[in-house]
One Martini backbone bead per residue (centre of mass of N, CA, C, O) as a GRO file, in nm:
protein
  324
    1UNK     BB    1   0.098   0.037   0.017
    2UNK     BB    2   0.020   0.373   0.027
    3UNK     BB    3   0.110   0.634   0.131
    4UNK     BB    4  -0.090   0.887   0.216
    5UNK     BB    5   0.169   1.109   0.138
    6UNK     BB    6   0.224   1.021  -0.111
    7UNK     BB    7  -0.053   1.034  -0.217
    8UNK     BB    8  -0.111   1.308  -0.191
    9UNK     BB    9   0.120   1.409  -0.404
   10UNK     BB   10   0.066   1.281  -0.636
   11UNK     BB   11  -0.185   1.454  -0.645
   12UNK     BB   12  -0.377   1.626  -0.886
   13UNK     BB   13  -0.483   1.943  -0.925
   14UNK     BB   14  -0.786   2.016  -1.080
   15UNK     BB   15  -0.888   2.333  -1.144
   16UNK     BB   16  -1.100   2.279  -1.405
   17UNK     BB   17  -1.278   2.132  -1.225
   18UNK     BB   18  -1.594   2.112  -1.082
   19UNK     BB   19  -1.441   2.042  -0.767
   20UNK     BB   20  -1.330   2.284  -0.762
   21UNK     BB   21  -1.154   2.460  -0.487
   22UNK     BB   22  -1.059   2.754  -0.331
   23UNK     BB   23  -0.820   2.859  -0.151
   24UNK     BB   24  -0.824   3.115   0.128
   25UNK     BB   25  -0.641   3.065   0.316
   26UNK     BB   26  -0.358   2.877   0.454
   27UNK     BB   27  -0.152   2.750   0.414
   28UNK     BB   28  -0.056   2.436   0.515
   29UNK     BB   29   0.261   2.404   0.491
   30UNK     BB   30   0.260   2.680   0.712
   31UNK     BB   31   0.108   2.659   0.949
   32UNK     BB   32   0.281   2.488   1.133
   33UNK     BB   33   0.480   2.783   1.111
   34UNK     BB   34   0.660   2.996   1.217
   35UNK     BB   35   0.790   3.304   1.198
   36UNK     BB   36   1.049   3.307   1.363
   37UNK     BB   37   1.161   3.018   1.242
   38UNK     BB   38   1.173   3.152   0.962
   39UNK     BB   39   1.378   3.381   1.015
   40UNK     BB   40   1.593   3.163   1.127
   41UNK     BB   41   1.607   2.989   0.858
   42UNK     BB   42   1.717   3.250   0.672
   43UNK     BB   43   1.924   3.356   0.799
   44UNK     BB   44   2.132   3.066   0.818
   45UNK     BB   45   2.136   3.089   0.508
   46UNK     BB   46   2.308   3.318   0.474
   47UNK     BB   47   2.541   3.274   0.688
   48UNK     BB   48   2.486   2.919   0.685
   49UNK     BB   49   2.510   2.758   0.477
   50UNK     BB   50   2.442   2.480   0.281
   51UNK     BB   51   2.651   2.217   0.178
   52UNK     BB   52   2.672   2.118  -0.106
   53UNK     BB   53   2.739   1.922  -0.314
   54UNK     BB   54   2.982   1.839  -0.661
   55UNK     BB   55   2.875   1.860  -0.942
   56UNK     BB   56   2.850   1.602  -1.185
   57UNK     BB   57   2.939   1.602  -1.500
   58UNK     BB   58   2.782   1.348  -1.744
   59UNK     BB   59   2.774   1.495  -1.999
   60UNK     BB   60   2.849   1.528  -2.364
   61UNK     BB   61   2.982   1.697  -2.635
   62UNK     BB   62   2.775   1.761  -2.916
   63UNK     BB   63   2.864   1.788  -3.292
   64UNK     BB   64   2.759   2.066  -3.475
   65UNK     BB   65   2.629   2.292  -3.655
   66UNK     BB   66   2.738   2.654  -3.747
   67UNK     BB   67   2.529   2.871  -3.841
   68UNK     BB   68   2.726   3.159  -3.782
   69UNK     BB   69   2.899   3.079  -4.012
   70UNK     BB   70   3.150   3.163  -4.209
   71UNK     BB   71   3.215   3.160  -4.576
   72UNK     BB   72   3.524   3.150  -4.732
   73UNK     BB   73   3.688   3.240  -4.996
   74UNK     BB   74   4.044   3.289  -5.076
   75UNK     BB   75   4.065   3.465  -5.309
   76UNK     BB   76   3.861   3.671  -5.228
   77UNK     BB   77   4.051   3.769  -4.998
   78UNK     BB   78   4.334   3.785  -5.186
   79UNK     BB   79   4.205   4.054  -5.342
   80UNK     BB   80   4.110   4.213  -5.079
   81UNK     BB   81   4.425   4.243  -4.978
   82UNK     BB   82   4.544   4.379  -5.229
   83UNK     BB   83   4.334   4.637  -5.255
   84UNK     BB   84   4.425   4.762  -5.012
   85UNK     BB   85   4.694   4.780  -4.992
   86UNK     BB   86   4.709   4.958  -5.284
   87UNK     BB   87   4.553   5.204  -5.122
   88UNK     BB   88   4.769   5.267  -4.945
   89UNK     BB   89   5.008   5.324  -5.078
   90UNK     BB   90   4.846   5.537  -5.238
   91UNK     BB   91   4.796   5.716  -4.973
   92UNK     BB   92   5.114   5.764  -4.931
   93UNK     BB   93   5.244   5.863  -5.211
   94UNK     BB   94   5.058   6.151  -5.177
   95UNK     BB   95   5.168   6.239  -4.892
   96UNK     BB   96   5.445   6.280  -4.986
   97UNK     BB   97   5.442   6.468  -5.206
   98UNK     BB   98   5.300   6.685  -5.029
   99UNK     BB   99   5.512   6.722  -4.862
  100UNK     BB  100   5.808   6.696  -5.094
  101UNK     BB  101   5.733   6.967  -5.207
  102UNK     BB  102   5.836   7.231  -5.369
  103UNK     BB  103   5.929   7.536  -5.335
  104UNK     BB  104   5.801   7.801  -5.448
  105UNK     BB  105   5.973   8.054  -5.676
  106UNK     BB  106   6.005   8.392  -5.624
  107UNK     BB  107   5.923   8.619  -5.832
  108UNK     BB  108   6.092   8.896  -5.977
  109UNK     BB  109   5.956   9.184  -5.962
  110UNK     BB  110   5.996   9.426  -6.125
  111UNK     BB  111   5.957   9.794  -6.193
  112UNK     BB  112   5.766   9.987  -6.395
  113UNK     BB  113   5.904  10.265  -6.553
  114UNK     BB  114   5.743  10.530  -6.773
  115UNK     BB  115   5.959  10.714  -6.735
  116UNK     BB  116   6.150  10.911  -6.846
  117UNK     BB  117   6.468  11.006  -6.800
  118UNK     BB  118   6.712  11.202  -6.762
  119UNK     BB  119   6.858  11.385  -6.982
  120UNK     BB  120   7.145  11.394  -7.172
  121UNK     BB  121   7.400  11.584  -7.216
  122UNK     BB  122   7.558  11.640  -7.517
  123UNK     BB  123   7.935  11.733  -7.476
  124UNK     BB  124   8.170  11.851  -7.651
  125UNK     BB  125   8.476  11.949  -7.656
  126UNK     BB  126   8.627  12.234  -7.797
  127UNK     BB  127   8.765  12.481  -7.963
  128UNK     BB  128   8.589  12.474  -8.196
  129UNK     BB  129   8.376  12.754  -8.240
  130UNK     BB  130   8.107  12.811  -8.363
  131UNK     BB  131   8.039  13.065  -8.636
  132UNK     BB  132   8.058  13.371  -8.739
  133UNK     BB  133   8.159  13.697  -8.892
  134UNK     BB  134   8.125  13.992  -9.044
  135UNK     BB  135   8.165  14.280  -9.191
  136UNK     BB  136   8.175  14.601  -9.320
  137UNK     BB  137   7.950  14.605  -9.557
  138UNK     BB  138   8.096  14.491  -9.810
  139UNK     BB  139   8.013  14.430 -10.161
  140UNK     BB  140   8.242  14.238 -10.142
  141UNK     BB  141   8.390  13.961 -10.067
  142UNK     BB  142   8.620  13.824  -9.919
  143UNK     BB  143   8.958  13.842  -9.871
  144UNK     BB  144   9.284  13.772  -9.891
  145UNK     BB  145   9.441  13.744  -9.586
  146UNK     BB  146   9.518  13.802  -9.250
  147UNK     BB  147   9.481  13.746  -8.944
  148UNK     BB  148   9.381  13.827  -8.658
  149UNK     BB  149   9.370  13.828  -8.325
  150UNK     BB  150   9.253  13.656  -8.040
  151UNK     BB  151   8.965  13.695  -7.868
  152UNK     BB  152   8.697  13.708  -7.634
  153UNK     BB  153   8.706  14.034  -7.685
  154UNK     BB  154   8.617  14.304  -7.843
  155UNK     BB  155   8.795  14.630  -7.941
  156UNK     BB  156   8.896  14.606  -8.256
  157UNK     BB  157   8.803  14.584  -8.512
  158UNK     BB  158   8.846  14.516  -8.828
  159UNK     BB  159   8.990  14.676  -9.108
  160UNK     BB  160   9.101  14.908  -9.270
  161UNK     BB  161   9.338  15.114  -9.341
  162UNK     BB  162   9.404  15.404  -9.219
  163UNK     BB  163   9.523  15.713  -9.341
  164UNK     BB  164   9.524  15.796  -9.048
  165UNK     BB  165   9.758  15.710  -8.813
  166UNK     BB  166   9.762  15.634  -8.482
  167UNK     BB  167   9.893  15.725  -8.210
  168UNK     BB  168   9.713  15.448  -8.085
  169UNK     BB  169   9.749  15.167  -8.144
  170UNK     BB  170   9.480  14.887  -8.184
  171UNK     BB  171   9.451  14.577  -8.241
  172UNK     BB  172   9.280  14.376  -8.382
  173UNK     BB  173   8.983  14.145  -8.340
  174UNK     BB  174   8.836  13.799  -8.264
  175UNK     BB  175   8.604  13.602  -8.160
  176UNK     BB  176   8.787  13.379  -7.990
  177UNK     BB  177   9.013  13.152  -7.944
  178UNK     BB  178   9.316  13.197  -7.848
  179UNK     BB  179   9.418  12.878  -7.910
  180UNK     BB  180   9.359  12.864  -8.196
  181UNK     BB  181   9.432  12.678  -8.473
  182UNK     BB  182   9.528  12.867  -8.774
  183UNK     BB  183   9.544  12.949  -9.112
  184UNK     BB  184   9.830  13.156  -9.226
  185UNK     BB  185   9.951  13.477  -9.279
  186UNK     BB  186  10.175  13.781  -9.432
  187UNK     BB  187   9.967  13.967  -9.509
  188UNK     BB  188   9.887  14.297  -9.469
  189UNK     BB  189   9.625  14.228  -9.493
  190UNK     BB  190   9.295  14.151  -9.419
  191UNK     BB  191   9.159  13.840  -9.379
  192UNK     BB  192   9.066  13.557  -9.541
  193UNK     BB  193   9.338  13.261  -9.605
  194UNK     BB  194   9.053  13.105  -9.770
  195UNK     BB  195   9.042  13.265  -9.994
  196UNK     BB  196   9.051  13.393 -10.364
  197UNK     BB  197   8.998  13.695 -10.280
  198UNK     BB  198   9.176  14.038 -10.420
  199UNK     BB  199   9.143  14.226 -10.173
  200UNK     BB  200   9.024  14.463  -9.894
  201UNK     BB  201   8.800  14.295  -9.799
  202UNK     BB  202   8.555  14.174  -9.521
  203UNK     BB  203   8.307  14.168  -9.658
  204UNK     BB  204   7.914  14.123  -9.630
  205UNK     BB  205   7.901  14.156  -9.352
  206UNK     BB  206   7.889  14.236  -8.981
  207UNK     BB  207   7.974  14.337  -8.650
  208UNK     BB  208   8.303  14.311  -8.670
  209UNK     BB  209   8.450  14.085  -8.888
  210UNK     BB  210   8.469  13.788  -9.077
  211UNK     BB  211   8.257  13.789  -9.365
  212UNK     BB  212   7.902  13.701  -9.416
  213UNK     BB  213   7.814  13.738  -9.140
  214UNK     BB  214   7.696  13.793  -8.771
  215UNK     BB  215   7.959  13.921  -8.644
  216UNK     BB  216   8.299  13.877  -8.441
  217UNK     BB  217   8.374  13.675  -8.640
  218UNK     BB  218   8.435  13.366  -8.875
  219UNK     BB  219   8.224  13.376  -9.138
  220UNK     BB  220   7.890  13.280  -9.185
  221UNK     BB  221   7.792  13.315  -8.909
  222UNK     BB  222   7.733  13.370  -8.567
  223UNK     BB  223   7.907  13.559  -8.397
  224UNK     BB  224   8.175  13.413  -8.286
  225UNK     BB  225   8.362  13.246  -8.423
  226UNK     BB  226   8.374  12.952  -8.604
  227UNK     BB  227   8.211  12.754  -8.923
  228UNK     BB  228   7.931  12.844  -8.863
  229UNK     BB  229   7.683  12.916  -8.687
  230UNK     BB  230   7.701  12.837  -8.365
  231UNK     BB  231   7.795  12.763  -8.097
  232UNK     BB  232   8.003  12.540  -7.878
  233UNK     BB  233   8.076  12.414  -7.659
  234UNK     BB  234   8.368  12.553  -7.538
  235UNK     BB  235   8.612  12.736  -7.574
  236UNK     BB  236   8.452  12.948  -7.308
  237UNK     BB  237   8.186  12.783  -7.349
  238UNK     BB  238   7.929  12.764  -7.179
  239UNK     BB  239   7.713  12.523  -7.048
  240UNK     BB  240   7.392  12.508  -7.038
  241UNK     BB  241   7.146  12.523  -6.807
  242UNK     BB  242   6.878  12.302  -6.673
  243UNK     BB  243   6.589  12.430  -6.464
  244UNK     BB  244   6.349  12.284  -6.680
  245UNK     BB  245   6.206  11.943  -6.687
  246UNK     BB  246   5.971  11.759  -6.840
  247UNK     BB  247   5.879  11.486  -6.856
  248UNK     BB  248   5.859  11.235  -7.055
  249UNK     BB  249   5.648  11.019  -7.258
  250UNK     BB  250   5.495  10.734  -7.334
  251UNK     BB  251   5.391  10.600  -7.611
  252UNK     BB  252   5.119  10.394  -7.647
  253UNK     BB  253   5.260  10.179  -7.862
  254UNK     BB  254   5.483  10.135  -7.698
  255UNK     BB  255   5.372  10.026  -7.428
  256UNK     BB  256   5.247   9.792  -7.508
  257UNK     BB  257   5.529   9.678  -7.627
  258UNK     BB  258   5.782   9.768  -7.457
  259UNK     BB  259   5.983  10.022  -7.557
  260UNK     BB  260   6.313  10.095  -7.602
  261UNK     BB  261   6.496  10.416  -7.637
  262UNK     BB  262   6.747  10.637  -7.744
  263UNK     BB  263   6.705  10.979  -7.819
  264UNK     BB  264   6.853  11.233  -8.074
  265UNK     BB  265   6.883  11.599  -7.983
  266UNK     BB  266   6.869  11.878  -8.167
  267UNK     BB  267   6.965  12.205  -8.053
  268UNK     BB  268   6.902  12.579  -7.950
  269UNK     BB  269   7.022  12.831  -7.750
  270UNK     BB  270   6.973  13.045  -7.691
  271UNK     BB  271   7.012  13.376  -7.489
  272UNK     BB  272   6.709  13.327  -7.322
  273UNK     BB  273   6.714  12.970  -7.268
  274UNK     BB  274   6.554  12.867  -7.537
  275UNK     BB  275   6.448  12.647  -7.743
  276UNK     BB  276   6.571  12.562  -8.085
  277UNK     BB  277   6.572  12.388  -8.343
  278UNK     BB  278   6.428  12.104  -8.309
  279UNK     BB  279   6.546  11.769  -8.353
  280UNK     BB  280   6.563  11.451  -8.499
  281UNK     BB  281   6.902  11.245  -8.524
  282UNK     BB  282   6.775  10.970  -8.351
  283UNK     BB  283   6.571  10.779  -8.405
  284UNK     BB  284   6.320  10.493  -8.284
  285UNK     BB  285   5.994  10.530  -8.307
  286UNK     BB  286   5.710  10.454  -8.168
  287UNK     BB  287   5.667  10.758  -8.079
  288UNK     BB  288   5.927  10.850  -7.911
  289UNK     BB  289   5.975  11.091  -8.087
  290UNK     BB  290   5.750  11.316  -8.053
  291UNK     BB  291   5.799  11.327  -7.735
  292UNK     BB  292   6.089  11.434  -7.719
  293UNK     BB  293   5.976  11.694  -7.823
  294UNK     BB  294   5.780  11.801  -7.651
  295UNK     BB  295   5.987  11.823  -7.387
  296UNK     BB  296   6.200  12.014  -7.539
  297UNK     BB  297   5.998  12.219  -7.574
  298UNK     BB  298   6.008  12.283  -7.233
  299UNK     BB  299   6.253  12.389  -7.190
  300UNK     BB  300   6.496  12.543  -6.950
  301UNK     BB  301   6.748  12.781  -6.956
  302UNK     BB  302   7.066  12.852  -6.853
  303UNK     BB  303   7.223  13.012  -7.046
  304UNK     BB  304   7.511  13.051  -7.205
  305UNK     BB  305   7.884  13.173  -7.204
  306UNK     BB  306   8.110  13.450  -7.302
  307UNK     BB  307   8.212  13.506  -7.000
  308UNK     BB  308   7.919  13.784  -6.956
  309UNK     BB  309   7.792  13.631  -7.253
  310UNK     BB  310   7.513  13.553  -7.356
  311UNK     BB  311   7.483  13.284  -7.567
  312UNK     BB  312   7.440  13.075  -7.832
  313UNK     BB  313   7.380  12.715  -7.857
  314UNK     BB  314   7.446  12.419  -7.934
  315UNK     BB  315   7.320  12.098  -7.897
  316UNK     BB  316   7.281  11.753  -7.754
  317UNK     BB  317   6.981  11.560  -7.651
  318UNK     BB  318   6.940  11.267  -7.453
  319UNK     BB  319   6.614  11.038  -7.477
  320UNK     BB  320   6.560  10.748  -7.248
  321UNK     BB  321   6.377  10.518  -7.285
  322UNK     BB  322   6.302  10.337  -6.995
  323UNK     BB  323   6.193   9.980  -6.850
  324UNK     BB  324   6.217   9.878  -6.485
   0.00000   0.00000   0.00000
């Protein structure tokens, strides 16, 4: 026979028939069991626990298919590992060049002055003063004779023989260079040694001189010296002073071209310090030749001087175009 303990368990309530009662009391389990006994059965366990025996496994692990598992072809790893690779080496090589860069070389750049520089008067010293001037106002052209003494300021103009002898005589001259040296004679009278014609004529200019100019020189030009002409710097004549000079400008046509070249101006400086005569003897074209002359017809000069006489003198300025 079952005890009734054991059959009491084994015993299954079915709540769901029609003879189940549900229990509203205390539980059956613990009806007979005290708070304070519970209290210090609950304690025991805390701090006195009961050692279990030790649990022996005796299950054995079964080999199983691994549903979470990749599976990997070798190619394409191989072909996937080979292509980072390559992605990595060139993003080295590509930082490599951008550190390795050469440092750009800062280009000079002038400054570019399309202003022409300060032009430079060209003056050759020479004893040879240019000018030359006429005598006494005679019908016939100078005769053949010898020259008076050379001085640089006249106190008595060359003339024909006086009929009555002076009782001072002061030697006649021309307004020359002392130290020039010309072709001479001596013949008694006056006149030019470079003539053809014979008589006692000093020429058909005027102003005390020996030719057809006009002035106390020799020969056909203007003023003292000889050769035609005006004066030129040097032996005696100072060379005038530059004391206005406005800037000269580049042709529209040089500056696009960027051309540069170095006009060459001759002119003549009056005796009250104006240019005249101004003409281009070396042209250099793009416009730059009229540009010097613009500038140079605005030059003032203080004039040259022969002594303490303000005179004309022919002269060459140098206008330099040129691009900085």
């Amino acid at each position: 026979m079952t005890p009734p303990e054991v059959e009491r368990e084994d015993k299954t309530i079915d709540r769901h028939s029609a003879d189940y009662e549900p229990h509203l009391g205390v539980d059956p389990e613990l009806e007979g069991e005290s708070v304070f006994a519970s209290l210090w059965s609950n304690l025991r366990d805390v701090f006195f626990p009961t050692k279990l025996p030790p649990l022996q496994l005796e299950s054995k692990p079964i080999a199983v298919v691994d549903r979470m598992a990749v599976k990997r072809d070798p190619v394409s790893t191989g072909v996937a590992v080979v292509f980072h690779a390559l992605i990595i080496l060139l993003l080295f090589w590509v930082g490599h060049r951008i550190l390795t860069a050469p440092t750009p070389v800062a280009k000079k750049v002038a400054a570019v002055d399309l202003n022409a520089p300060v032009p430079k008067v060209i003056t050759k010293p020479s004893l040879k003063a240019m000018g030359g001037g006429g005598g006494a106002h005679d019908m016939a052209p100078v005769s053949k004779g010898r020259l008076p003494k050379f001085a640089k300021e006249q106190i008595v103009p060359p003339s024909r023989p006086p009929e009555i002898p002076p009782k001072l005589a002061v030697d006649p001259t021309l307004v020359m260079q002392p130290n020039m040296k010309m072709t001479n004679n001596n013949m008694p009278n006056l006149g030019d040694p470079r003539s053809p014609n014979v008589g006692v004529s000093l020429g058909n200019g005027g102003h005390g001189g020996i030719g057809s100019g006009n002035g106390s020189g020799l020969g056909p030009g203007e003023g003292g010296g000889t050769g035609g002409g005006v004066f030129q710097i040097g032996g005696g004549i100072s060379a005038p002073i530059l004391v206005y000079q406005p800037d000269p400008e580049f042709s529209e046509e040089a500056r696009k071209a960027k051309f540069q070249g170095e006009v060459l101006v001759n002119l003549v400086v009056d005796a009250t310090g104006r240019p005249t005569r101004v003409r281009v003897i070396r042209p250099v074209g793009m416009g730059l030749d009229e540009k010097a002359l613009e500038a140079v017809r605005q030059y003032k000069f203080k004039p040259a001087r022969k002594g303490t006489q303000a005179v004309a003198v022919e002269l060459n300025v140098a206008v330099n175009f040129q691009i900085f």
